[in-house]
C-alpha positions in Angstrom: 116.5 108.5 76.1 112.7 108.3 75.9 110.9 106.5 78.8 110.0 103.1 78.2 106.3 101.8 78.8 106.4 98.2 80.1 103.3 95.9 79.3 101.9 94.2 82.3 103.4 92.2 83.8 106.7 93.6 84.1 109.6 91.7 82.8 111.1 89.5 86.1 114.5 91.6 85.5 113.0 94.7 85.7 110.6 94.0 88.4 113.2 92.8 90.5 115.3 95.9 90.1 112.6 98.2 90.8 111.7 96.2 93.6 115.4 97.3 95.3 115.4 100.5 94.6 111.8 101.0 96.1 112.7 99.3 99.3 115.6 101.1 100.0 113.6 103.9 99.4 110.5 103.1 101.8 112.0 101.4 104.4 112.7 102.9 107.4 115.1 102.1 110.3 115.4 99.3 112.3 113.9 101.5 115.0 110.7 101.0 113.2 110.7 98.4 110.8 111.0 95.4 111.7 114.8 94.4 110.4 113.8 90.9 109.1 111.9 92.7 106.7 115.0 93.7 104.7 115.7 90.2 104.1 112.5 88.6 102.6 112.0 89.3 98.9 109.7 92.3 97.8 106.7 91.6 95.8 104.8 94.2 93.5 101.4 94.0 92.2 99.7 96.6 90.5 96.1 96.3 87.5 98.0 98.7 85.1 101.3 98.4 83.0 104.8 100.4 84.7 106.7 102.6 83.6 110.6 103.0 84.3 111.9 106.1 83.0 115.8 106.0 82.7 116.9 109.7 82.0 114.8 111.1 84.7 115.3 108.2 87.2 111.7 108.2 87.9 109.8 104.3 88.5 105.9 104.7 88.6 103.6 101.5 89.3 99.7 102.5 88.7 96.3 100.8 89.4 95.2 99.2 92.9 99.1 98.7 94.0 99.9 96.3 97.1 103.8 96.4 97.8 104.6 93.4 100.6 108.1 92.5 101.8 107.6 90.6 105.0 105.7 92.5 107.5 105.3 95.7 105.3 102.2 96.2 103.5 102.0 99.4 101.5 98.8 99.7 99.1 98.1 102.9 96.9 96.4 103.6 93.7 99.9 105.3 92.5 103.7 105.1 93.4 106.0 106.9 91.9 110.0 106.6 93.1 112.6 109.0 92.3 116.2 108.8 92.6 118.6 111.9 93.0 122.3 112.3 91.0 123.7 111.6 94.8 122.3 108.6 94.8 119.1 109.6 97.2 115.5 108.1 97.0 112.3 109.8 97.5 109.0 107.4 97.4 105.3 109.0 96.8 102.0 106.6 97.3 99.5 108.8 96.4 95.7 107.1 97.5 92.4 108.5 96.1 88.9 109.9 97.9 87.9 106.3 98.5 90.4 104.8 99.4 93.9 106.5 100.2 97.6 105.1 100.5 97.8 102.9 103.6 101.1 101.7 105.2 101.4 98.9 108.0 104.8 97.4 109.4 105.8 95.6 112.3 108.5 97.4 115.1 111.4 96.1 115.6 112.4 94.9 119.3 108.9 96.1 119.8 107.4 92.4 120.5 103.9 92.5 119.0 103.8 96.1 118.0 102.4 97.3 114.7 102.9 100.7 113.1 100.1 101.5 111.0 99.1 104.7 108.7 96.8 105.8 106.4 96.7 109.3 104.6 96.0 110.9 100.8 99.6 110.7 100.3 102.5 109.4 102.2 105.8 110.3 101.3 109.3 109.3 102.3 113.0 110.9 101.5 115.8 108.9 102.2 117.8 112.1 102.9 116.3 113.1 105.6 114.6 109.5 106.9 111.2 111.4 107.0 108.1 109.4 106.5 104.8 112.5 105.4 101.0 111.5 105.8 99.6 114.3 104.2 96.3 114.9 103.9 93.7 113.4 106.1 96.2 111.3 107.9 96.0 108.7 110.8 98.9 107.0 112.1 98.6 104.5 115.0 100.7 102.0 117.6 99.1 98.3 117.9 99.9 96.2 120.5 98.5 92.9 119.1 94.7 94.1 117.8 94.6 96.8 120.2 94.9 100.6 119.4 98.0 102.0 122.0 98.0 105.6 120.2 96.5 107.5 117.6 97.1 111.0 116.0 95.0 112.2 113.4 95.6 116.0 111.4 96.2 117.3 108.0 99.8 116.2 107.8 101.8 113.7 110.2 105.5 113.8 110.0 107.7 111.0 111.3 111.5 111.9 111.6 112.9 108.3 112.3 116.3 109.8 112.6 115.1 112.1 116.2 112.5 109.7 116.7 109.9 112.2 117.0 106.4 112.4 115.7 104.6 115.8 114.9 101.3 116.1 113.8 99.8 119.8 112.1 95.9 120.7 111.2 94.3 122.2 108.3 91.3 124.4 107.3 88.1 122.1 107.5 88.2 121.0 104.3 91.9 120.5 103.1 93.1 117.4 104.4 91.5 117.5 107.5 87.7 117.1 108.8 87.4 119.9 111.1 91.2 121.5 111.1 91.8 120.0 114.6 94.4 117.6 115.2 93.8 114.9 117.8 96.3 112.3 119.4 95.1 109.0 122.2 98.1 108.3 123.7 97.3 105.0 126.1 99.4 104.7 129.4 101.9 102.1 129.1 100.8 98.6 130.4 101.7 97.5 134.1 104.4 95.3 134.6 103.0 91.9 136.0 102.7 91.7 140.2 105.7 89.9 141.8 104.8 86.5 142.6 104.0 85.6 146.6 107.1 84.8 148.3 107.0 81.0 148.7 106.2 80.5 152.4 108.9 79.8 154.8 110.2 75.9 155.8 108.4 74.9 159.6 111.8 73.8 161.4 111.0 69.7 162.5 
C-alpha cells in the first residue's frame, strides 16, 4: 500500500492514533518520567503536513515540531516513529545546526526534579528502554531552576532499565566541540539541622 500524505492539519482520528503510538514509544519509566504524564492527553504540533506510512509502519511529523503530554516537552525539526513486526517502537527527533532536538520531563518521586536534554538527535528504542543524545549532546538534573548535574560529549546514553548514564567523546568536529566529554556532578543537598531541644520544665 502506498504511503499516504496527510494535508495539515492531520485528521483528529489519525492524530490521535499517532499520538499513542508515539508516546508509548518516547516515554520512559516511571523512574524517570513523571507517571502522571501517561495520563494527560498528548498534543502534536508541527508547520508542515504528516505522513503515516502503513506498509512500513513508519509515522514522520516535519517542520518546527513541539510534542507536550503533561510535563514532557519534546521539540525537533523532524520525528520519525517506527514500529517493529513484534510490536516494538523506536522514536528519532532529529534537530538541525541551529537549533537541535530538545527533551525536558519531570522525575518521578523526584519532588521538583527536572530531566532535561538537548542533542542533534535523540533517539529512543522501546526494546532496550535506551534514550541516545547523539551528537553534541547535553543532558542535565534540575532541582527547581538550578543545575544539580551536567554531562556533555558526542553521544549520551541513558539505559533506564540499569539506571545508568554513560557519556562517550568525539573528534573535534563530529558531534563534539573539542572531543572531551565533561560531567558537574553537584553534592547532594544537606538535610536540614535538627531543631534545638525545647528547654527543660523548672520544677515549682
Amino acid at each position: 500500500m502506498p504511503s499516504a500524505s496527510l494535508p495539515s492539519p492531520l485528521p483528529t482520528a489519525v492524530l490521535r492514533a499517532a499520538a499513542l503510538a508515539l508516546l508509548l514509544a518516547i516515554g520512559v519509566r516511571p523512574a524517570v518520567a513523571d507517571r502522571a504524564d501517561r495520563r494527560q492527553p498528548m498534543v502534536i504540533e508541527a508547520e508542515q503536513p504528516g505522513t503515516v506510512d502503513l506498509v512500513r509502519q513508519l509515522v514522520v511529523f516535519a517542520g518546527n515540531v513541539t510534542i507536550t503530554q503533561g510535563s514532557m516537552v519534546i521539540r525537533a525539526d523532524r520525528v520519525e516513529l517506527r514500529e517493529s513486526p513484534d510490536g516494538f517502537r523506536a522514536a528519532t527527533a532529529i534537530g538541525n545546526a541551529e537549533r537541535p532536538a530538545s527533551y525536558r520531563q519531570r522525575r518521578d518521586g523526584a519532588g521538583n526534579e527536572v530531566l532535561e536534554g538537548r542533542a542533534e538527535r535523540i533517539e529512543y528504542d522501546s526494546r532496550t528502554e535506551v534514550l541516545r543524545f547523539v551528537g553534541n549532546g547535553m543532558v542535565r538534573r534540575l532541582r527547581g531552576d538550578t543545575v544539580a548535574d551536567e554531562i556533555t560529549g558526542a553521544l549520551i546514553t541513558w539505559d533506564n532499565l540499569r539506571q545508568v548514564f554513560s557519556v562517550q567523546g568525539g573528534a573535534p568536529g563530529e558531534g563534539s566541540a573539542d572531543g572531551r566529554v565533561r560531567a558537574v556532578l553537584s553534592p547532594s543537598p544537606e538535610p536540614p539541622a535538627p531543631a534545638p531541644p525545647a528547654p527543660a520544665a523548672v520544677p515549682r
